[in-house]
C-alpha positions, 0 to 999 in steps of 0.5 A: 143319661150319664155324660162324662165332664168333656162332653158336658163341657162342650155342651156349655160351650154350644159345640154340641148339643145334649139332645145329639149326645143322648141320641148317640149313646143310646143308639150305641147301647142298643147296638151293643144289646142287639150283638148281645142278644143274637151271641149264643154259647153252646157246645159238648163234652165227649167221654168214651171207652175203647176195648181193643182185642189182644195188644197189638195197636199197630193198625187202630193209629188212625181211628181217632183224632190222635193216639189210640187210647187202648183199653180205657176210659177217656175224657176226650174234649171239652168244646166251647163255642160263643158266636154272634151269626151275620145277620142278612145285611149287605154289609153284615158281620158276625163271629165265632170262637170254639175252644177245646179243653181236653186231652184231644185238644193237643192233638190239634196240631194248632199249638198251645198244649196243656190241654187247651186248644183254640179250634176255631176263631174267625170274622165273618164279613159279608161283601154284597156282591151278586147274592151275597159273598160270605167270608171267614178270616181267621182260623176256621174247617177245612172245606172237603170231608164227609167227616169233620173234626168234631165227634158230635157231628159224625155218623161214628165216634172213631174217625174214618181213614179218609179223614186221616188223610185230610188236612183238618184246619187252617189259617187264612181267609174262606170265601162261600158264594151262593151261585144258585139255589142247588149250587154253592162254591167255596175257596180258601187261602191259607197259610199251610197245608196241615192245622198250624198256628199263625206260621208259613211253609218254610217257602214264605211266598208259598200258600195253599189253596183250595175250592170246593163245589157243592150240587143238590139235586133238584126237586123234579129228582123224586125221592133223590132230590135231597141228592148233595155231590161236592167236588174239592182240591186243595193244594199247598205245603206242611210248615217245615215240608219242601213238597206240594201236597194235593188233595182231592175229595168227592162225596155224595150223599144219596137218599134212598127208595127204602124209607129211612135209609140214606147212604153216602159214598166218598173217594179221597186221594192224598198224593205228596210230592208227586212222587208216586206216593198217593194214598187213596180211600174208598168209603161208603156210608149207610144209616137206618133210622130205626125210630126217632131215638135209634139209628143204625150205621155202616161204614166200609172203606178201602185203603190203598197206600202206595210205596212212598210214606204218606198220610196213609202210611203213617196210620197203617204203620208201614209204607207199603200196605193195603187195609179193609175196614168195616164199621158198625154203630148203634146211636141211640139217644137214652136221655135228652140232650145225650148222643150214646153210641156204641161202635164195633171196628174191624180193620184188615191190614195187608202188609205188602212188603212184608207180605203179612196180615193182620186184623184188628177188632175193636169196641168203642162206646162213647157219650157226648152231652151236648149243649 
C-alpha cells in the first residue's frame, strides 16, 4: 500500500497507525470501484428524411423539435449519457448527465449553441422518509407529457402539438414519492416556465411550480389493469415574460380487450396570462404490435387556439386558428439495436381570421442506432 511522506511521518511519531491507514485507503478505493462499476454510458444517434409535399411549411413548425427541415436529410442529435443510479440505500446518491451534439442540440433553448447542448444534468438524493423521497437537483424532464423530448422514446419521430405546447426542461429541484404500490406523486421547483440556463423570470422572487399524480389500475381490473392516468399542472413565468403561464396535462394509457393493441388518449391545455389566450389539444394514440420487430401506430389530435398568441399560435402561424392532425407510422426493427421508422402526416389548418384552409402532407423517415 503506497502512503505519502506526511502520513508515514505520523506514523513514526505514534499519531496514527499503519494498519488504520491502510484499512482507510482501501475501504475508499472499493468505494471508488463500487461507483465505477454501477456508472453506465449509453445513448443514440438520430438521423432522418423529411419530404414535404408542394412548399408551403407554414403548418409543419411544429412537427419537430425546432425548425422544420424540409426536403432533406438531417443528422438530427448525438445524445450521450453517463450515470450512476441511487442505489437502495436510506441515504443513496446517484447521477446522470446527457449531452446533445448536434444541430437539434440548439433548439434546447438551455444555451450554449455550436452544436453542443447540455440536456440533462442532475444529483439524485434519497431522503428516508416513509418509502422513500428521491430527489433531482439540477437540470432534469418535465414532469407532464405523453411525449418527451428524446426521439427514441416516442411512438413517432415527429413531435406531437401537445408537446409543443409543454414546457420541455427545467432548473430546480424534483421530488418523487411512492405513496402506494399503484400510486406515485411528483413536485418541481424551478427557475422558469420554459428550458433555460441557470436564470430567473425577470421577477427574482417568482418561481415556477409543478405537481403531477401518476394512478395505475390495479390487478382486480382484467385485461385494464395496466391502466396508468397522470393528472399535472405547472405554473410560472418564461425568463423575460411578465405573465403567469399554466399548464394542465391529463393522459391515460389504456390496454385494450384486442390483443397487442393499446391506446393512449391526452388533453393539454396551455393558457398564458389569463387573458383568453389558451391553446388546447385533444390527442388519442394506438399502437398495434404486428410481431416482435413491427408495430403499427396512429395519432389523431385536435387543435384548438384561441384569439391571444400563444404556444399554439406560433406553430400554426397565426393567431386565430383551429388544425386536425392525423399521423400514421410503421416501426420496424431491420437490424438489431436499429429503431427504422417510417411516418406519413397530415395537417389541417383552418385559418379562423383569415377564414382560409390549408393542408399539409408530409413523409418522414427516420433511423436511430441506439447504444
Amino acid at each position: 500500500m503506497k502512503m505519502n511522506k506526511w502520513t508515514v511521518g505520523l506514523a513514526a511519531a505514534g499519531v496514527v497507525s499503519l494498519s488504520s491507514v491502510a484499512q482507510a485507503q482501501e475501504a475508499a478505493a472499493n468505494a471508488v470501484q463500487t461507483k465505477l462499476a454501477t456508472t453506465s454510458l449509453s445513448g443514440y444517434v438520430s438521423t432522418s428524411f423529411n419530404w414535404v409535399a408542394g412548399d408551403d411549411t407554414g403548418a409543419q413548425t411544429g412537427y419537430r423539435l425546432g425548425d422544420a427541415e424540409n426536403d432533406q436529410f438531417s443528422l438530427d442529435v448525438i445524445s450521450l449519457s453517463l450515470g450512476s443510479p441511487a442505489g437502495s440505500g436510506e441515504w443513496a446518491t446517484g447521477y446522470n448527465v446527457q449531452l446533445w451534439l448536434g444541430p437539434d442540440s440548439d433548439n434546447l433553448g438551455v444555451g450554449g449553441g455550436g452544436g453542443a447542448a447540455v440536456k440533462n444534468a442532475y444529483i439524485e438524493l434519497r431522503v428516508p422518509v416513509g418509502s422513500g423521497l428521491d430527489l433531482q437537483v439540477g437540470r432534469f424532464d418535465t414532469i407532464i407529457g405523453y411525449e418527451g423530448i428524446d426521439y427514441n422514446n416516442n411512438p413517432f419521430f415527429s413531435h406531437s402539438w401537445g408537446y409543443a405546447i409543454q414546457p420541455t426542461l427545467h432548473t430546480g429541484v424534483k421530488a418523487t414519492y411512492q405513496v402506494a404500490e399503484e400510486v406515485s406523486v411528483s413536485a418541481i421547483v424551478a427557475n422558469t416556465h420554459e428550458a433555460n440556463d441557470n436564470e430567473g423570470a425577470d421577477n427574482d422572487s417568482r418561481k415556477t411550480y409543478g405537481f403531477a399524480a401518476t394512478i395505475g389500475a390495479p390487478d382486480s381490473m382484467g385485461f385494464l389493469s395496466d391502466a396508468e392516468l397522470t393528472v399535472g399542472y405547472i405554473s410560472g413565468r418564461e425568463t423575460t415574460g411578465a405573465d403567469d403561464i399554466q399548464n394542465l396535462y391529463i393522459g391515460a394509457s389504456l390496454p385494450t380487450p384486442i390483443t397487442d393493441l393499446s391506446a393512449g388518449i391526452t388533453y393539454d391545455v396551455r393558457d398564458e396570462g389569463g387573458v383568453g389566450g389558451a391553446a388546447s389539444v385533444l390527442g388519442i394514440y394506438l399502437a398495434y404490435k404486428v410481431n416482435d420487430q413491427m408495430t403499427v401506430n396512429a395519432r389523431f389530435e385536435k387543435v384548438e387556439e384561441g384569439g391571444t398568441p400563444s404556444g399554439a399560435a406560433e406553430l400554426i402561424n397565426t393567431s386565430n386558428a383551429d388544425a386536425i392532425d392525423l399521423t400514421l407510422g410503421v416501426d420496424y426493427a431491420i437490424w438489431d439495436g436499429v429503431k427504422t421508422r417510417a411516418e406519413w402526416r397530415q395537417t389541417h389548418v383552418d385559418d379562423q381570421s383569415t377564414a382560409t384552409d390549408a393542408v399539409t402532407n408530409a413523409l418522414l423517415f427516420n433511423i436511430i442506432y441506439e447504444f
